[in-house]
C-alpha positions as CSV (number, residue, x, y, z in Angstrom):
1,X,227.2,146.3,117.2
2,X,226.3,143.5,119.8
3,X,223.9,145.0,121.0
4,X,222.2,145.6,118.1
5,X,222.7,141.9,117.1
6,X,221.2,140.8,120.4
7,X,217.7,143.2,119.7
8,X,217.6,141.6,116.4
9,X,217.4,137.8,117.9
10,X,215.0,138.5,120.4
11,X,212.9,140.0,118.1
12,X,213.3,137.0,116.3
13,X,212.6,134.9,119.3
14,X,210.0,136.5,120.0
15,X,208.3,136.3,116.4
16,X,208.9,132.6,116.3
17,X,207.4,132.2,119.6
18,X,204.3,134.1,118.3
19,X,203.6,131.7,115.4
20,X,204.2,128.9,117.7
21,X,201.7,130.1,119.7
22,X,199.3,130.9,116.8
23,X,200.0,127.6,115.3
24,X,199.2,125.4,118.7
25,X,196.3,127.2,119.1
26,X,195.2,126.6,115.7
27,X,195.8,123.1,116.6
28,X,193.6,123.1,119.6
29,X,191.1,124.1,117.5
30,X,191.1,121.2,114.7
31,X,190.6,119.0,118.0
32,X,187.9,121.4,118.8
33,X,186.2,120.7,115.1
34,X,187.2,117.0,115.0
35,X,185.5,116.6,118.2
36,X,182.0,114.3,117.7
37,X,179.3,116.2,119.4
38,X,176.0,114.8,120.5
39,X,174.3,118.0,119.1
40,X,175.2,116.7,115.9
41,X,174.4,113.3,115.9
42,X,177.0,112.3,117.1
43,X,178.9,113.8,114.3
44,X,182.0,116.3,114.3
45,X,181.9,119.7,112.9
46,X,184.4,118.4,110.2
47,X,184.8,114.8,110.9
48,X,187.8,114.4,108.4
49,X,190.0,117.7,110.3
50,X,191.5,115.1,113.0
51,X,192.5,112.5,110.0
52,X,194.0,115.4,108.0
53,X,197.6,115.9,107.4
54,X,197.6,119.7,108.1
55,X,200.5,122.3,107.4
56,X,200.1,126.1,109.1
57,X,202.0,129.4,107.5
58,X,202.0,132.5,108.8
59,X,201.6,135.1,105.5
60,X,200.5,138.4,104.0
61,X,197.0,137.9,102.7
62,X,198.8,139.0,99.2
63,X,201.8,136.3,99.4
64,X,198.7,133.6,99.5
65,X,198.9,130.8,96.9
66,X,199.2,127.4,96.2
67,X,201.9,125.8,97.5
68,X,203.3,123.4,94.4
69,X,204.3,119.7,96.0
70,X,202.9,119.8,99.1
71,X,201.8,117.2,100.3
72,X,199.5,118.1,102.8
73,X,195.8,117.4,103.1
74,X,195.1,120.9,104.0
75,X,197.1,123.9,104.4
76,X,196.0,126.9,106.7
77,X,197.4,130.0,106.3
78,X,197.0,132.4,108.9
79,X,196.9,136.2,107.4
80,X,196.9,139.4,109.1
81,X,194.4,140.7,112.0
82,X,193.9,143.5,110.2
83,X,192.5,142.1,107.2
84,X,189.2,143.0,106.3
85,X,186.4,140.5,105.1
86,X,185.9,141.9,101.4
87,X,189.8,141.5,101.5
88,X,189.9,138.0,101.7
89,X,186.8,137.3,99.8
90,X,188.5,139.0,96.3
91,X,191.5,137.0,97.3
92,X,189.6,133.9,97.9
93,X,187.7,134.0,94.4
94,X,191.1,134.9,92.6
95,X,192.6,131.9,94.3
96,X,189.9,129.4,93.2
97,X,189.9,130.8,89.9
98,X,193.1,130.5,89.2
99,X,193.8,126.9,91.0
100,X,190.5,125.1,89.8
101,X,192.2,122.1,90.8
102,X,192.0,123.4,94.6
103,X,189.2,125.1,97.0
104,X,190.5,128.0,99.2
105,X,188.1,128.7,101.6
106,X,187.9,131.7,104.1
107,X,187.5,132.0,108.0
108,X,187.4,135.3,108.7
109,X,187.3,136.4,112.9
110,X,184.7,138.8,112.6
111,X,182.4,136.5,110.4
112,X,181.3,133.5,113.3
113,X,179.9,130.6,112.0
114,X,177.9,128.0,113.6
115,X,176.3,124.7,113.5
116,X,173.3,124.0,116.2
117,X,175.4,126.5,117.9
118,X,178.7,125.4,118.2
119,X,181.3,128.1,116.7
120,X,182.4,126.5,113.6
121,X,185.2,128.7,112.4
122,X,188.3,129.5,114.3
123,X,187.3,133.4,115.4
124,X,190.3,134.3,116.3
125,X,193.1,134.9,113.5
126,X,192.0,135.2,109.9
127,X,192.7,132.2,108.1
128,X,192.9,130.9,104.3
129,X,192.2,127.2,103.9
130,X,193.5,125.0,100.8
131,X,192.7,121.7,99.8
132,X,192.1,119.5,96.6
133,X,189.1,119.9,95.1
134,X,188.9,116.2,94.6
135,X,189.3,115.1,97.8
136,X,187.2,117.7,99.0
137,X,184.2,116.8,96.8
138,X,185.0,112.8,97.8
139,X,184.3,113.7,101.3
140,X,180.9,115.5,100.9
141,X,179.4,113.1,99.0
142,X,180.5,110.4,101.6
143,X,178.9,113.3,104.3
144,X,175.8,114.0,102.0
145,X,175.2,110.4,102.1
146,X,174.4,110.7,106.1
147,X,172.2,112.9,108.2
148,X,175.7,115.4,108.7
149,X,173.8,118.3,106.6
150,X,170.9,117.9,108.6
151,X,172.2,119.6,111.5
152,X,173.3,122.3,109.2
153,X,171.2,126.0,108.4
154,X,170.2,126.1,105.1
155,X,172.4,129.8,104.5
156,X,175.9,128.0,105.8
157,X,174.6,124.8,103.9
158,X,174.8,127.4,100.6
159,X,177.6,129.6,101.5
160,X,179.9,126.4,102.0
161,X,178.5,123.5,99.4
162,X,177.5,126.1,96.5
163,X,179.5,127.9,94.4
164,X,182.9,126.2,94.7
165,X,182.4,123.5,92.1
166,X,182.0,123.7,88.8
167,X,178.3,122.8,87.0
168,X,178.9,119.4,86.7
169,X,180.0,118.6,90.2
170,X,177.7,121.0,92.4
171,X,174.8,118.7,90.5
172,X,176.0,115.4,91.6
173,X,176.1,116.9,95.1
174,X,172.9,118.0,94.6
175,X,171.5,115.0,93.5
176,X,173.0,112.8,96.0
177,X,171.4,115.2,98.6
178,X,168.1,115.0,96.8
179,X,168.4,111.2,96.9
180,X,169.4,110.5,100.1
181,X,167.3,113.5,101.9
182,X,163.9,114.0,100.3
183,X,163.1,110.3,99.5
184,X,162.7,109.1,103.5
185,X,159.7,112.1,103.4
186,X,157.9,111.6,100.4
């Protein structure tokens, strides 16, 4: 029986020391995106990440979902390796459409984005991010009010902006970039 009891706890250990690990690097790698970067104007890949109150959960991809009262700017929840892209994409759209209130956005480690050629997503672990939708929209109009999309391709500019807000908003956003981008060359 003791013995048994003893496997049980080091596999627990060693579980917990896995998500620790997972977590801290996770962490190295919101300094890595918070980071400003001459190749972006001096920018950061995400120059609110190092700001943000961030909370990290290790889950199934099917026990993802909002997390009622918490009071984090962003949570990250890190899903299985196994996980396949298509996988997280249904789970993603399900999540949006049922928490309109929130954005869940995916980072999948076979799927590397990039900005002027600095890996943008984590590529690592696959990750589910959540954050308010408000909050959210308040700091890309604050962004779409600089040169930060510039640096930007076009087909990440669209994956990421497009789509996540309803009508209303997506044509604010497009209007401030209208305002702010295509005035200075007419």
């Amino acid at each position: 029986m003791g013995s048994t009891r003893s496997m049980l706890l080091r596999a627990e250990t060693t579980k917990r020391r896995c998500i620790v690990d997972k977590v801290s690097e996770i962490r190295k790698w919101i300094e890595h995106v918070s980071k400003k970067r001459e190749e972006l104007g001096g920018h950061a890949i995400c120059p609110y990440a190092f700001s943000a109150s961030v909370r990290i959960e290790e889950r199934a991809l099917n026990r993802v979902t909002l997390i009622e009262g918490a009071t984090e700017d962003i949570i990250i929840f890190i899903v299985e390796d196994n996980v396949s892209l298509a996988s997280m994409l249904v789970t993603v759209n399900e999540l949006n459409m049922k928490h309109p209130d929130y954005v869940f956005l995916d980072d999948h480690k076979d799927e590397p984005t990039h900005i002027m050629g600095i890996q943008s997503n984590f590529g690592k672990y696959n990750m589910i991010m959540c954050q308010r939708n408000d909050k959210l929209l308040e700091a890309r109009e604050k962004l779409h009010k600089t040169d930060y999309y510039d640096y930007w391709h076009q087909e990440m500019y669209q994956r990421i902006i497009n789509g996540k807000f309803p009508n209303r908003q997506e044509q604010r956003i497009r209007r401030i970039w209208n305002d702010t981008h295509h005035s200075a060359s007419e």
